[in-house]
C-alpha positions as CSV (number, residue, x, y, z in Angstrom):
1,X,106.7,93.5,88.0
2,X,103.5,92.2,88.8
3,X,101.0,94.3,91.3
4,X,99.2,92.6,94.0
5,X,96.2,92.5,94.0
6,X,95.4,92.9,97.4
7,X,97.1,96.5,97.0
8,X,94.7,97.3,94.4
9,X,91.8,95.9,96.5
10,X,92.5,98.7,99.5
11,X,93.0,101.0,96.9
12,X,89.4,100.6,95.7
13,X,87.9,99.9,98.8
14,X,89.2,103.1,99.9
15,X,88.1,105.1,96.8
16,X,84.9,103.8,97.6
17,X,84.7,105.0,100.8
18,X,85.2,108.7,99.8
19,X,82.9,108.6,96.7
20,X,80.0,106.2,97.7
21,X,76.8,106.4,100.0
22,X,77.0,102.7,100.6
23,X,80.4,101.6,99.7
24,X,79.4,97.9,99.8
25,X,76.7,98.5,97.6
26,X,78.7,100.6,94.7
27,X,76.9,103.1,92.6
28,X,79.7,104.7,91.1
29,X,83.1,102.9,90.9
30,X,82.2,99.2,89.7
31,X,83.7,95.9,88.6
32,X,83.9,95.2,84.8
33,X,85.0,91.7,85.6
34,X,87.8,90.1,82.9
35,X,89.0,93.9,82.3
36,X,89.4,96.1,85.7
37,X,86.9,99.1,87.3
38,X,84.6,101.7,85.4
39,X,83.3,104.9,86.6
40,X,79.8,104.8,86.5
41,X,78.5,108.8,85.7
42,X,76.2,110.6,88.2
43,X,72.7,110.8,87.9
């Protein structure tokens, strides 16, 4: 079964707006486009 990916979208959207300063401007959780999300370490 195929997941939407508009699911996955408020999923990450709302990851992002526990974990980032600027959630529109990711530091952290990021796109690796063609393959899915990364977690970018802390500095």
């Amino acid at each position: 079964q195929a997941v939407n990916t508009d699911t996955i979208m408020v999923h990450v959207r709302k990851i992002r707006e526990k974990i980032e300063v600027n959630p529109k401007n990711p530091k952290y959780l990021k796109v690796v486009w063609g393959v899915g999300y990364k977690l970018e370490k802390q500095n």
